[in-house]
Structure formats: structure tokens, C-alpha cells
N, C-alpha and C positions, 0 to 999 in steps of 0.2 A: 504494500500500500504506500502511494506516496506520503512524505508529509504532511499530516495534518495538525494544526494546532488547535482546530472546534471541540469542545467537548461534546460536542450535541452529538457532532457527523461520529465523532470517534465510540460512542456508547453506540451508537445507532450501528453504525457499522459490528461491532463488537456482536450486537443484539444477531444481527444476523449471519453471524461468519459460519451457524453449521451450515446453511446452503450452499456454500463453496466457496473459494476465493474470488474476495467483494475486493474490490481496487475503486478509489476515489479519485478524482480527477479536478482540478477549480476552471470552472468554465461561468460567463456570462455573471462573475461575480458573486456564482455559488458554486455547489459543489454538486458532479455527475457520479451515480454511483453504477459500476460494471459489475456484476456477477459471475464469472468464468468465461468474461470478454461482453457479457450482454450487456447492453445499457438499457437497466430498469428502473433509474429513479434521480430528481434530483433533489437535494435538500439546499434550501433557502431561507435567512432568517430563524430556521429552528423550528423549520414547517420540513414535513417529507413530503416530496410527490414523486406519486407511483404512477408506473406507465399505465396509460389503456387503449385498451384494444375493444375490436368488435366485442368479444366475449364479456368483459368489466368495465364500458363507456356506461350503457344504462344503470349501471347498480351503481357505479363511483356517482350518477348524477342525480336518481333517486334518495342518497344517502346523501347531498347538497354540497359534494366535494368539491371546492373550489377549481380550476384549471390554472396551472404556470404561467405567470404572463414575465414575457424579457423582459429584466428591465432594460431596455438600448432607446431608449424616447419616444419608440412608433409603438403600438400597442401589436402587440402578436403575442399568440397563444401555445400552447405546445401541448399534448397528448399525454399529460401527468398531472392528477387530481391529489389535493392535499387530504 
């Protein structure tokens, strides 16, 4: 795992290390988390968002999961609900 100095990312990650080797990346001013190369989540602020897909879009949005937005000034969204 790269460096990290967040307490948040580093229990979070910890929380999940039996599903394999999680590797952390800082991107877009937060942090991408890989799985055994997958990228399935980012953590921002001390929020996790997880990927969705067809199969977990409608239950991540029935359950009022937020969506990722960059912060880079234009508004866009990404496929990872808090």
C-alpha cells in the first residue's frame, strides 16, 4: 500500500484487507481504493464511496446514497455512492 497518513483511509482499509490486497492511490484530492488491481471505491472527506453497477445503482439509491461528485469546479459525477 502506498503511503498513507489518513487515519480514516488506513482503518478502512485495515477493515477490509481479508478480501485481498486493497492498494490506495490519492487521486482528484482523495483517495482510490484497488482490490487485487480493481478499483472499487473512493474515500473523500471521511465518506467511502463504493462502486455501482447495474446490479447495486437501484438499492445504493433507494437507500438515499449520495453519488461522488469531483471536486475540479465543473460538476460531474462518478458511479460510487456514499
Amino acid at each position: 500500500m502506498a503511503s498513507v497518513d489518513n487515519e480514516f483511509v488506513l482503518t478502512f482499509t485495515e477493515l477490509l484487507a481479508p478480501l485481498g490486497n486493497i492498494r490506495v492511490n490519492r487521486m482528484f484530492g482523495a483517495f482510490g481504493l484497488y482490490c487485487d488491481g480493481v478499483f472499487f471505491a473512493i474515500i473523500d472527506d471521511e465518506v467511502a464511496y463504493l462502486k455501482g453497477d447495474a446490479q447495486t445503482l437501484d438499492a445504493y439509491e433507494e437507500m438515499g446514497m449520495e453519488p461522488f461528485v469531483v471536486p475540479s469546479g465543473r460538476a460531474q459525477t462518478l458511479s460510487y455512492y456514499a
